[in-house]
N, C-alpha and C positions, 0 to 999 in steps of 0.2 A: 504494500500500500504506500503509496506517496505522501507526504508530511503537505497538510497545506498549506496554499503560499498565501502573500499578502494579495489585495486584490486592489485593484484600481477605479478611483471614481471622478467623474467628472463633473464638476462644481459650476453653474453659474449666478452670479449673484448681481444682482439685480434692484438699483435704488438709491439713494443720495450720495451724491460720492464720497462725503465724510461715514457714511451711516454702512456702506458697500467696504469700504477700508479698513473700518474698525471689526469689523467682522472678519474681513480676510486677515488681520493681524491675529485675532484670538483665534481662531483655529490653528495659524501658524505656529503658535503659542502653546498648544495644547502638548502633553506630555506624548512624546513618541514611540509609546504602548497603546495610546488610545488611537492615532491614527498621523499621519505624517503630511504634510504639503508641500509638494514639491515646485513646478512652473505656478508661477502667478501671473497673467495678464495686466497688460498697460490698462486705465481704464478707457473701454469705448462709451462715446455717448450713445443711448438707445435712439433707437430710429422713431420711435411711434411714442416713447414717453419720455418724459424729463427724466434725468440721472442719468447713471452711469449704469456700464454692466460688468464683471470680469468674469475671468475664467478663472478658475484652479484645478491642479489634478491633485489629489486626494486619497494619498495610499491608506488603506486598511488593512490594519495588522491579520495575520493568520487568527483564528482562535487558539487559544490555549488547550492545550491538551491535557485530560485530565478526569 
């Protein structure tokens, strides 16, 4: 059987650029057992609403075995 791995998620966040930022900080922030951030986007402005969007990718850990 193979050990499972971390898995990848893809994040966009969506809403006032101070308010989209400080969110992508804390996740950043978060300890890297709970889950990891890796690329973070420049922000773009959304097309159809006011603010900003970004992207992050979003590694998650394996589960623990046990």
């Amino acid at each position: 059987m193979t050990a499972p791995r971390p898995r990848l998620v893809k994040v966009r966040l969506s809403g006032d650029a101070d308010d989209v930022a400080a969110l992508a900080d804390l996740l950043a922030d978060l300890p890297g057992d709970r889950c990891a951030v890796g690329e973070v986007s420049i922000p773009y402005p959304n097309r159809r609403d006011s603010g900003v969007r970004r992207y992050l990718d979003v590694v998650v850990p394996a589960p623990a075995e046990g």
